[in-house]
C-alpha positions, 0 to 999 in steps of 0.5 A: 130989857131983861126981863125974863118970859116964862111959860108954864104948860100943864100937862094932864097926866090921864091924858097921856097915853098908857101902856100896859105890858104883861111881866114876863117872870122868865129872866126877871130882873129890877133895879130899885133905887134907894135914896142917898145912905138910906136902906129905907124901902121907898112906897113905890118899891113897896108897891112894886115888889108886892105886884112882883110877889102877886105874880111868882108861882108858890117855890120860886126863888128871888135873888136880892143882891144889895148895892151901895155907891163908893161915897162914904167908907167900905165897910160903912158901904159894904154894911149899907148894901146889906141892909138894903138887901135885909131889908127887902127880905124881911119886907118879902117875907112879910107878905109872901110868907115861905111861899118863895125862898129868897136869896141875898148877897152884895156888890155884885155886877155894880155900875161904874161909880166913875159917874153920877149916874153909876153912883146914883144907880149903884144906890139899889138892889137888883132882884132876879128870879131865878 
């Protein structure tokens, strides 16, 4: 008759099953996502990247290697990726003063943009510890 039954189900997220796994800082490496043409560090990569600082020994090295999708010009893009990396830098060293060095670069091991998915990823910086 065309008319159209929905269900709707709530879904109690305490109630789900939780795992809480150890960071292991050997071969560390994160992807943070940005938002489209934004090198605005969102609160979760906030909140994300002061855990990270809490965990590394005083004289560790981060890599922050700055990203950005193919939409849009190449230099606008190539500026985007390094705000990015600038950025998390900055927010780094905020917190952990020069108890850690830190090294920037960009577009470097980019995902394929020849997908949504890569572009949408390609929206980020990776950070290693090095």
């Amino acid at each position: 008759n065309g008319d159209e039954l929905s269900e709707t189900k709530n879904i109690i997220i305490n109630d789900l099953q939780k795992d809480i796994v150890e960071l292991s800082l050997k071969n560390f490496e994160a992807l943070l996502r940005f938002n489209y043409n934004s090198s605005d560090l969102t609160d979760e990569n906030q909140t994300l990247l002061r855990q990270l600082i809490q965990k590394l020994p005083d004289g560790s090295t981060i890599l922050i290697i700055g990203s950005a999708d193919m939409l849009g010009t190449a230099e606008h893009n190539q500026q985007l990726a390094g705000d990015r990396a600038r950025k998390t830098e900055n927010f780094i060293k905020n917190i952990a003063g020069s108890r850690i060095k830190i090294q920037t670069t960009t577009n470097v091991d980019k995902f394929s943009d020849d997908s949504p998915q890569g572009r949408f990823l390609n929206r980020s910086i990776k950070i290693r510890v090095k």
